[in-house]
VEXVOMI-792594 format. One record per residue (C-alpha): chain; residue number from 0; x, y, z; residue in three letters. Coordinates in Angstrom, 3 decimals, decimal comma, padded with zeros to 6 digits. Layout:
REM residues N
kedo  rose  u  v  w  bado
A  NUM  X  Y  Z  ALA
...
***
This chain:
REM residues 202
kedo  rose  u  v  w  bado
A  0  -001,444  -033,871  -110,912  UNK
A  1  -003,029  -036,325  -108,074  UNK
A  2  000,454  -037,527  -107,213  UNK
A  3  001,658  -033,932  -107,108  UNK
A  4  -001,223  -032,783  -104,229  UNK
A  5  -000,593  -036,144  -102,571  UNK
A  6  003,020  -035,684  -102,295  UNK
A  7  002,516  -031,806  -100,935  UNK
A  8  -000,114  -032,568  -098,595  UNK
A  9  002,023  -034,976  -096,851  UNK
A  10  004,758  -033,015  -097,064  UNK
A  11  002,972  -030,533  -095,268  UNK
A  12  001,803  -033,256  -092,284  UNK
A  13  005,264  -034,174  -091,486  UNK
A  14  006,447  -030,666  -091,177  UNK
A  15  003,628  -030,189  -089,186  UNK
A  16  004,150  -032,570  -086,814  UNK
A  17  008,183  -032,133  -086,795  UNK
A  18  007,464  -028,299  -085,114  UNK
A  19  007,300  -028,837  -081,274  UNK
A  20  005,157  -026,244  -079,505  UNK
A  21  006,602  -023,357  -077,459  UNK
A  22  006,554  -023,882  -074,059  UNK
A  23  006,053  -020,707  -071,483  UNK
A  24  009,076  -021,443  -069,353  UNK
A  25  008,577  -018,089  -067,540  UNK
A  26  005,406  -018,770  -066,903  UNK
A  27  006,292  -022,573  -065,426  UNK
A  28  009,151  -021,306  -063,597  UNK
A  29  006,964  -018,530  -062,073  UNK
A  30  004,436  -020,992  -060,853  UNK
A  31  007,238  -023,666  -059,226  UNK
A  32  008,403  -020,201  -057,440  UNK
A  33  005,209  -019,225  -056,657  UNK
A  34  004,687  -022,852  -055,118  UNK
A  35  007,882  -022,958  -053,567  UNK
A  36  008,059  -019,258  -051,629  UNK
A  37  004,605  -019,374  -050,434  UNK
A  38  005,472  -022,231  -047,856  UNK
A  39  008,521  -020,442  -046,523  UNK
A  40  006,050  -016,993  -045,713  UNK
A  41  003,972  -019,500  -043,745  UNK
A  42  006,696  -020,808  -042,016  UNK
A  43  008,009  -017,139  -041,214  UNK
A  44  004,566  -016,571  -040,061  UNK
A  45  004,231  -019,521  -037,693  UNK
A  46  007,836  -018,955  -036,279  UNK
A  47  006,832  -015,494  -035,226  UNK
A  48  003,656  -016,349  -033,675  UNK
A  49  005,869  -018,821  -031,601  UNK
A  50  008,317  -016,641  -030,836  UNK
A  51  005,740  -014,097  -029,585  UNK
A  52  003,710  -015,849  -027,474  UNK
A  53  005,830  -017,473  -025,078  UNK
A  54  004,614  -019,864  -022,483  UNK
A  55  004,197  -019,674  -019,067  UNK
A  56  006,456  -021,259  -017,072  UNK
A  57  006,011  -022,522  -013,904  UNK
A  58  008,921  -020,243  -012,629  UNK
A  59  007,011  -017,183  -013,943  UNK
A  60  003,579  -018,513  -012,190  UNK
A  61  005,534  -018,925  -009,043  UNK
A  62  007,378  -015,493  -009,120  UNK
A  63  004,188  -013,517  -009,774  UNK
A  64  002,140  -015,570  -007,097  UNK
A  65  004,760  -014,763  -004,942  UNK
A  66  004,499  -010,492  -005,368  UNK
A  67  000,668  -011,227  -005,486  UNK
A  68  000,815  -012,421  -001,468  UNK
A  69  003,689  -010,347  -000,144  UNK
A  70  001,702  -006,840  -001,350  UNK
A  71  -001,544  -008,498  -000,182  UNK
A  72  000,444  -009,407  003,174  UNK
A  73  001,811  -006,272  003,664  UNK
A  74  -001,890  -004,223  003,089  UNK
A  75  -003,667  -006,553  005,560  UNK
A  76  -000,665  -005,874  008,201  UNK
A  77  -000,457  -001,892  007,687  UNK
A  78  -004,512  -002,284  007,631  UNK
A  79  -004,441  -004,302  010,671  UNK
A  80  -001,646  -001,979  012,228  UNK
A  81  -004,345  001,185  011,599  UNK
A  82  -007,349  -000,883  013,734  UNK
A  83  -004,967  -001,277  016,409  UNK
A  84  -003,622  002,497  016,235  UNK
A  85  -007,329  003,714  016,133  UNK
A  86  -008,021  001,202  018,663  UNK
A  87  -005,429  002,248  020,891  UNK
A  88  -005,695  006,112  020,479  UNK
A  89  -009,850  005,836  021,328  UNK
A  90  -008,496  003,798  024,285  UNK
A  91  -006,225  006,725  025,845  UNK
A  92  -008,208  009,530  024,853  UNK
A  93  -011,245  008,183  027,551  UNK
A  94  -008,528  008,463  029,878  UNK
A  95  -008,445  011,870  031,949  UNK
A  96  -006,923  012,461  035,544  UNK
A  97  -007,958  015,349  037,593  UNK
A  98  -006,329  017,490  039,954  UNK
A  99  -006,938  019,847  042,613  UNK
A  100  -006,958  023,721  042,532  UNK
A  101  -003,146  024,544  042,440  UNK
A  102  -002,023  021,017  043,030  UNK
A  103  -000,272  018,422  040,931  UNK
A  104  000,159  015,425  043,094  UNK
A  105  -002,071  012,673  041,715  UNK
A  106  -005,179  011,799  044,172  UNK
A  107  -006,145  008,788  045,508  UNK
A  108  -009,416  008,520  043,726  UNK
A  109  -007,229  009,173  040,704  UNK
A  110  -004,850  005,982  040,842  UNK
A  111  -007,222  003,381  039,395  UNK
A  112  -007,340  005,572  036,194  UNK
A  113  -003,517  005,979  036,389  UNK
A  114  -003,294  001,966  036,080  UNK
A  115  -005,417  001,863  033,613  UNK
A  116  -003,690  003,918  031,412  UNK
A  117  -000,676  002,124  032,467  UNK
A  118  -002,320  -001,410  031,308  UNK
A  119  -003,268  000,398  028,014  UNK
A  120  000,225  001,153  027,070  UNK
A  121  001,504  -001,992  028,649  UNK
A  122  -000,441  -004,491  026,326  UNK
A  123  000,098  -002,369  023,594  UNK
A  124  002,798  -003,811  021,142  UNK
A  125  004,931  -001,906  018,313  UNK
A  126  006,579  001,059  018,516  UNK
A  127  004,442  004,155  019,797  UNK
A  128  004,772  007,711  021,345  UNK
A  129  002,495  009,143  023,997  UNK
A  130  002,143  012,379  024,914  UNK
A  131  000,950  013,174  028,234  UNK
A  132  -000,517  016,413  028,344  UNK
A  133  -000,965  018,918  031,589  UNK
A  134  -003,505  021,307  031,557  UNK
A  135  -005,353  023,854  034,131  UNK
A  136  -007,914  026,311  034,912  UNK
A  137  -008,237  029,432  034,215  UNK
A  138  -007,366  031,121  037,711  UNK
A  139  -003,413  032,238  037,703  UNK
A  140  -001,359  033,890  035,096  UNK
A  141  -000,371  032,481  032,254  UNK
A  142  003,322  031,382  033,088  UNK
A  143  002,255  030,040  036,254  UNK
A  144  -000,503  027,708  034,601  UNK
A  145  002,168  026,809  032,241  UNK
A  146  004,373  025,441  034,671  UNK
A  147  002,108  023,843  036,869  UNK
A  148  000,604  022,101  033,389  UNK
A  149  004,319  020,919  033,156  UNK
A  150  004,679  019,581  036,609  UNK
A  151  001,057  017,130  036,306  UNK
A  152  002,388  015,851  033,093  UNK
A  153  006,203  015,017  034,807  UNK
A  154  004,372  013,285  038,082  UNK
A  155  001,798  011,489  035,486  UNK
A  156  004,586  010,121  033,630  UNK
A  157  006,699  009,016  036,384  UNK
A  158  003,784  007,745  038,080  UNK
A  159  003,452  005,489  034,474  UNK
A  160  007,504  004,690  034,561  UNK
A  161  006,824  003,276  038,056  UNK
A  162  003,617  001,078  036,862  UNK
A  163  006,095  -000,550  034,223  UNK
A  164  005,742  001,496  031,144  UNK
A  165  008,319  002,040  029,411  UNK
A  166  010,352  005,918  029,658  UNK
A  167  010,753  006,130  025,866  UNK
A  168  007,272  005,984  025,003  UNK
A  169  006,447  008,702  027,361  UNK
A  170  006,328  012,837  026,533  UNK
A  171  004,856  015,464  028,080  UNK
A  172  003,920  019,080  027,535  UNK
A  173  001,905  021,716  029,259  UNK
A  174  -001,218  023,240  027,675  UNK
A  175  -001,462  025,782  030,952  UNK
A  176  -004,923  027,498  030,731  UNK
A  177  -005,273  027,143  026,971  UNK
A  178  -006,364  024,399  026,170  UNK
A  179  -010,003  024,202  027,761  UNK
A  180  -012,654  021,465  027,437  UNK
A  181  -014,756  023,476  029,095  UNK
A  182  -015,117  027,863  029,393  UNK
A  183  -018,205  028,250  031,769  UNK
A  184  -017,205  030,573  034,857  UNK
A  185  -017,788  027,737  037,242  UNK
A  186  -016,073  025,700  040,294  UNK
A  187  -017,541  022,363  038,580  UNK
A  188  -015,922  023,914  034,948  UNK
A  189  -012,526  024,554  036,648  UNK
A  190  -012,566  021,368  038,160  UNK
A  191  -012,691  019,889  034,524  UNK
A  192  -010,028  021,709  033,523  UNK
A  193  -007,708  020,877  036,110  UNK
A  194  -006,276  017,513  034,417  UNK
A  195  -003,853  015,291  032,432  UNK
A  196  -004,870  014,075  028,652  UNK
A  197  -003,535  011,558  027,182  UNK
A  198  -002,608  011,447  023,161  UNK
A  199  -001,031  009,117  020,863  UNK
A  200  001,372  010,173  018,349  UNK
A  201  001,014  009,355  014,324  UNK
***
């Protein structure tokens, strides 16, 4: 009876240990994938970070330098081009030759302003217009003030061609009577009015 449990029990141990254990292969081969894809994500990741932020080149520092000065080049010249416009329309616009009643040859005492004027435009540089603009008093009908408005502003600007300004920054046009700086009913009034103005064109 001994020999009989004896010989079971060990028959049992050796069966025992002849059974190998069940391994989880899907559950290995999920973790070596696991292991193995995770990697390659990161390396997707860090390609497209490179990819997107792209360096700065030296070219691309130069080219934007470059559009930086010419705009801020161009806004100081058109800003320094306005100063001297302003400056140069203030300039003419102190200017004013006067004229006798129902005359338009230019005066004596009236020359020194003429030069002026013509040193104004003279030293001016660019490209300009200015009109020269006759004007009269109020005495005389209105065609007649017209036309002798017309004929101050033609001997004003050929008095300026003749000073060394040049033709084709010179018009004219006549005001006649309308165009007053001042309306009292008076000789000194009229004697205002009687004059050339000087303007210059945007």
């Amino acid at each position: 009876m001994k020999k009989t449990l004896l010989a079971a029990t060990l028959l049992a141990f050796f069966v025992g240990c002849g059974q190998q254990p069940e391994l989880d292969m899907d559950a290995d081969q999920n973790k070596t994938e696991k292991n193995v894809t995770q990697p390659q994500k990161q390396v997707e990741v860090n390609q497209t970070k490179t990819e997107t932020q792209k360096p700065v080149t030296e070219t691309d520092l130069t080219d934007n330098t470059t559009v930086e000065v010419t705009q801020n080049s161009d806004n100081i010249l058109n800003s320094t081009n306005n100063i001297k416009a302003q400056n140069l329309a203030k300039a003419l616009s102190q200017k004013v030759v006067h004229f006798d009643f129902d005359k338009y040859n230019i005066r004596p005492d009236q020359l020194p302003i003429v030069e002026q004027v013509a040193n104004i435009l003279k030293d001016a540089k660019g490209n300009f217009t200015v009109r020269i603009e006759g004007n009269c008093d109020e005495w005389g009908t209105d065609e007649y003030n017209y036309a002798l408005g017309l004929k101050r502003a033609k001997v004003m600007k050929q008095a300026l061609i003749d000073l060394g300004v040049n033709k084709n920054k010179l018009t004219i046009i006549s005001y006649g009577e309308s165009n007053p700086v001042c309306t009292a009913h008076t000789k000194s009034c009229w004697a205002r009015n009687r004059r050339d103005n000087f303007t210059l064109l945007p």
